[in-house]
C-alpha positions in Angstrom: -12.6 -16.9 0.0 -10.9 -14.3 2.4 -8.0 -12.6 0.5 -4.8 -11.3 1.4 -2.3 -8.2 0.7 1.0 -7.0 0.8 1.3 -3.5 2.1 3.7 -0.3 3.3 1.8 0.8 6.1 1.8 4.8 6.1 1.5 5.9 9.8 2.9 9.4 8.9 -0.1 10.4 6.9 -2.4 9.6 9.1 -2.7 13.0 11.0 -3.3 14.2 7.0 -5.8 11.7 5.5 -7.4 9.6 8.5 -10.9 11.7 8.3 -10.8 11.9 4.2 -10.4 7.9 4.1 -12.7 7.7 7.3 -15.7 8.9 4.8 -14.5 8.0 1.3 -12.0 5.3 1.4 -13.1 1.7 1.9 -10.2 0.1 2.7 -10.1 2.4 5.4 -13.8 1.8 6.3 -12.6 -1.7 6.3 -9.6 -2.2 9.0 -7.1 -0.9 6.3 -4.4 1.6 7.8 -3.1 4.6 5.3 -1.2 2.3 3.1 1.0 2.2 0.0 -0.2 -1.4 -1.8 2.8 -3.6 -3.3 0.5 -7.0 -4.2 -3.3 -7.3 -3.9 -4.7 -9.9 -3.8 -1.7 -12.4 -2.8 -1.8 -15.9 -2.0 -5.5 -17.0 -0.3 -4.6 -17.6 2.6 -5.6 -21.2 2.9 -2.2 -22.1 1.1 0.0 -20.3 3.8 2.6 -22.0 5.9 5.7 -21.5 7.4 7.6 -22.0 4.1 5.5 -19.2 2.9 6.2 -16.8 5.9 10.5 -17.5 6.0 10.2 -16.9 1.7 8.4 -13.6 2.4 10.9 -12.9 5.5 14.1 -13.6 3.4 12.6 -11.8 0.4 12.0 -8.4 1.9 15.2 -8.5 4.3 16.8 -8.1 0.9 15.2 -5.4 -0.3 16.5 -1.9 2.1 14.4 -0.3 4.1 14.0 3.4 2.5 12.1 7.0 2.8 10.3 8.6 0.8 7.8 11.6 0.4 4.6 11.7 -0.6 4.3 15.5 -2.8 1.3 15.6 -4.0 -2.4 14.6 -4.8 -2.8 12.6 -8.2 -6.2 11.6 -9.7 -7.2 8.4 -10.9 -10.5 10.7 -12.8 -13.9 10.1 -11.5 -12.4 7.8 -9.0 -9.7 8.3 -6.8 -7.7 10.9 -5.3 -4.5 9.6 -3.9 -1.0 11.1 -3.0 1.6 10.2 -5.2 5.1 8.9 -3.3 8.8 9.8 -4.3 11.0 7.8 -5.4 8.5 5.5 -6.8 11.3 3.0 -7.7 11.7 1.2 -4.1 8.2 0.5 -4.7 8.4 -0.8 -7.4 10.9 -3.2 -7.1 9.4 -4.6 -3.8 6.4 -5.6 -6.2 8.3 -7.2 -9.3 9.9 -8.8 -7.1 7.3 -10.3 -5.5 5.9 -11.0 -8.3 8.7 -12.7 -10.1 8.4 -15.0 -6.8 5.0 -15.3 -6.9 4.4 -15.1 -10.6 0.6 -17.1 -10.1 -0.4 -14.0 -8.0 -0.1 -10.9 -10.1 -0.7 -7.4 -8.6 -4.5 -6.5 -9.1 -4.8 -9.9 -11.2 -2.9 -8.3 -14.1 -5.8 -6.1 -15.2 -3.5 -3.0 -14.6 -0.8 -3.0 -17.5 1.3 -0.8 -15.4 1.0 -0.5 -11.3 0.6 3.0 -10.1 2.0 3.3 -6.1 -0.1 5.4 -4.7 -1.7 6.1 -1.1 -5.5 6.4 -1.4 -7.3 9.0 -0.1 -10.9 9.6 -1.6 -13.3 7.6 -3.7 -15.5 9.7 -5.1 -16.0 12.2 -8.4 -14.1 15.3 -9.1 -16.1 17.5 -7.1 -14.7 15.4 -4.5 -11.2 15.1 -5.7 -11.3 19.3 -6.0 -11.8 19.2 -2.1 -9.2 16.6 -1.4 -6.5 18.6 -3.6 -7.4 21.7 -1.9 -7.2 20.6 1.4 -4.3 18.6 1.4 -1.9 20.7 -0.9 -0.9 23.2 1.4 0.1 20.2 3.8 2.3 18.4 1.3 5.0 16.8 1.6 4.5 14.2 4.3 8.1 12.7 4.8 8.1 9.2 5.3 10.1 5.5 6.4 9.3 2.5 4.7 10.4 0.0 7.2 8.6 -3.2 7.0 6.2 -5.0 4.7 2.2 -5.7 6.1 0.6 -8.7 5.6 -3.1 -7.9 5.7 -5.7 -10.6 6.0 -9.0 -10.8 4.9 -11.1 -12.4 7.5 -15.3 -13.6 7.4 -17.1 -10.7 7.4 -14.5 -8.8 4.8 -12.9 -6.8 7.8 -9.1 -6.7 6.9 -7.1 -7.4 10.1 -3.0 -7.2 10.6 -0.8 -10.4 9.9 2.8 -10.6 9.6 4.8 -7.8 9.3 8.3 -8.4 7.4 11.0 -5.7 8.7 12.6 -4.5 5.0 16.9 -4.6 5.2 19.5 -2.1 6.7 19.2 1.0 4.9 21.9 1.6 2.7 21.6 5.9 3.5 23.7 6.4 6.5 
């Protein structure tokens, strides 16, 4: 059953990360664009319909649009090396409050007691995550707009392909 996510797209670390999740990212080597996740997996997407799309559209004009930075690589050990964004908080309360609208679809099926934003970089072991740190450090931070929420869709073959995208509200810094 193809899935579905909810996503800040990341266009401005790009120039940064594009060859790291190239070779050692999956999403990446699977249609998905540098990306902060808010929900994965969210609704399959043979229940969506136009009630679904104006909920979502209403939802995140509510929520202001917003910048952030990402600082610096974090570690998920023997896993993941991703780069950590600041504030965290806008993130955060795009997914609870997706979730609270959504509560049958919880981020990462509610095996994660806490969600940890993050943009992946590298899957691999700490050799790995050594190089990423390394090379990316001196480059950080990458100053970024969060400006709109990504649909991403799922399709046949498990290539993830660009749906709706939901512009986020006025931002409330002038």
């Amino acid at each position: 059953m193809p899935a579905s996510a909810l996503i800040v797209e990341v266009p401005e670390a790009e120039p940064l990360v594009g060859e790291w999740r190239a070779k050692h990212d999956w999403s990446a080597q699977h249609g998905v664009p540098a990306h902060i996740t808010l929900l994965f997996p969210f609704m399959p997407q043979e229940k969506f319909d136009d009630r679904l799309y104006d909920d979502l559209r209403a939802l995140f004009a509510a929520h202001p649009a917003f910048s952030f930075s990402l600082t610096h690589v974090a570690r998920f050990p023997d896993e993941v090396a991703w780069l950590a964004p600041e504030p965290v908080e806008p993130f955060r309360a795009l997914t609870e409050a997706i979730s609270s609208q959504y509560p049958d679809y919880p981020p990462y099926e509610g095996i994660h007691d806490e969600v940890i934003h993050h943009l992946t970089v590298a899957e691999g072991d700490t050799d790995l995550q050594d190089e990423v740190d390394a090379a990316l450090t001196p480059a950080l931070p990458i100053e970024a707009e969060a400006r709109s929420v990504l649909m991403i869709l799922e399709d046949a073959t498990g290539w993830w392909n660009p749906g709706e995208r939901y512009p986020l509200g006025p931002s409330s810094v002038a």
